[in-house]
C-alpha positions, 0 to 999 in steps of 0.5 A: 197869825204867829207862825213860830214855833209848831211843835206838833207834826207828823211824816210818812214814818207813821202816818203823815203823807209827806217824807221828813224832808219834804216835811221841814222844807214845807215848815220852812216855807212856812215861816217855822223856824222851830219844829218837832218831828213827832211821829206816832211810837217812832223816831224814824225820821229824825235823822232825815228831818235833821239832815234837811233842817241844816241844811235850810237852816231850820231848828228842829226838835226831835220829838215822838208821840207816845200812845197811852193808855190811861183810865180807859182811854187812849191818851197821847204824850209829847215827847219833845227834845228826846235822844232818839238813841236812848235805849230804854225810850227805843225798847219801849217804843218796839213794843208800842210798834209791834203791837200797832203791827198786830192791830194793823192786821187785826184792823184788815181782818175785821173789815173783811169779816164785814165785807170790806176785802184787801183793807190791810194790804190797801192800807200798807201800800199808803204807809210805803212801808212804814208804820200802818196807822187807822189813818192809812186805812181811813185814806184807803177806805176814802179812795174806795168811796165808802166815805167823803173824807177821813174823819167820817170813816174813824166815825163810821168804821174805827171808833168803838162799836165800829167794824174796824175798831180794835182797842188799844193797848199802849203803855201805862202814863208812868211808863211813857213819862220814863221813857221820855225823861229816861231819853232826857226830853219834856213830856207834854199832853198832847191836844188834851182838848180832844178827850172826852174828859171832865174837868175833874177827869182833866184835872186828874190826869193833869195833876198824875201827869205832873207827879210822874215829871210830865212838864207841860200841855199843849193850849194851842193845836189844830184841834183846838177853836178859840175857847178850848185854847182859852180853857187848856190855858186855864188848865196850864196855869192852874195845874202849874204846867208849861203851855205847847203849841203844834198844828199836828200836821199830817199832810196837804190832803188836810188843809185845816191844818196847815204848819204853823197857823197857831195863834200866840199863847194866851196871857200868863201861859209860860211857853214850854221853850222858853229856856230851851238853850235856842234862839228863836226869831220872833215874839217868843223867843228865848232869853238863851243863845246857843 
């Protein structure tokens, strides 16, 4: 397994359960010489996973993932070598925040109407004061014994037509693309093999994607099997984008993915970072030098 680059990870400023430094120095024992920090709608942990990523001599790409709303679904967005201190990115992302605060509220409220008291606060206390996601409440529903494992509470209690379900209400696809090329990053569709999309739905927000200066797609993911790598491939190369690549780590609690067990882009995929202004170690590495 190729263990470079992972572009793709989250920390406990939203909704991963490591901190940003244990986060690098976990990717650097790894073998992941280049990674992104992309925490859902903030750029809160960037300064600490760059002050670790120094000094452990790792290059970390600062990175967000933006929610999306698009053709009635929600949709994720890659924002990768962004300037966190732009300000038209930032303004935006308040929005996102504060509308995940209400939902968060929301959330607790629905589950109490259905019998599950003290879900928010139990929820709030797994985000250690930051960003409160559906997946500290699916931890703290875990802990309470109302399901084995996170993903059978997002099917039983978060997903539509559930308890605690609650629609999302996130930025239009040319409002996330602005903020992301106004901050000068490449906008990448995240894990596209997670949506429940037709190949012609696919194709669709592929070609919209790319008219509003999106760049690339992620083929390889810790949501992808084999033959969705191969068919996201076939979607790069058809619809002209870059291929990505990231695990979408969130924590130890989740061992199916672990930083950087990506396998290589498939043939005729053009890496995303391949004229980054980087070196990296390893059979992807950049023509360029800093």
């Amino acid at each position: 397994m190729n263990r470079l680059p992972d572009l793709h990870t989250h920390s406990t400023a939203s909704d991963g359960t490591l901190t940003p430094s244990q986060l690098v120095t976990r990717a650097q024992a790894m073998g992941v010489r280049l990674l992104a920090l992309t925490d859902h709608d903030t750029t809160d942990g960037l300064a600490e996973a760059q002050a670790a990523a120094f000094e452990l001599e790792l290059i970390l790409i600062p990175g967000v993932e933006i929610s999306v709303t698009w053709s009635g679904m929600t949709v994720h967005v890659l924002g990768l070598r962004i300037d966190p201190a732009n300000p038209e990115l930032q303004q935006g992302l308040a929005r996102l925040l504060a509308f995940r605060a209400w939902r968060a509220e929301e959330i607790g409220r629905r589950l109490a109407q259905h019998g599950i008291e003290g879900a928010y606060e139990g929820a709030r206390a797994l985000a250690q004061g930051h960003l409160v996601g559906r997946t500290h409440f699916a931890r703290f529903l875990v802990s309470c014994g109302l399901a084995p494992d996170v993903r059978g509470v997002f099917g039983h209690f978060l997903t539509r037509g559930k308890p605690g379900y609650v629609p999302g209400d996130w930025a239009s696809l040319e409002e996330a693309l602005g903020w992301i090329c106004a901050a000068g990053g490449d906008a990448v569709i995240a894990h596209p093999g997670r949506y429940p999309l037709t190949a012609h739905q696919l194709a669709r927000l592929c070609g919209e994607f790319r008219e509003l200066g999106g760049r690339g797609i992620e083929v390889l993911s810790g949501s992808h099997d084999r033959s969705a790598v191969l068919r996201m491939a076939q979607v790069a190369r058809a619809q002209g984008l870059s291929a990505s690549g990231g695990s979408d780590y969130h924590g130890p609690d989740q061992p199916w993915l672990e930083l950087g067990r990506l396998p290589p882009l498939p043939p005729g995929c053009v890496p995303i970072w391949g004229d980054w202004p980087i070196q990296v170690a390893g059979e992807h590495s950049c023509a360029c030098t800093p």
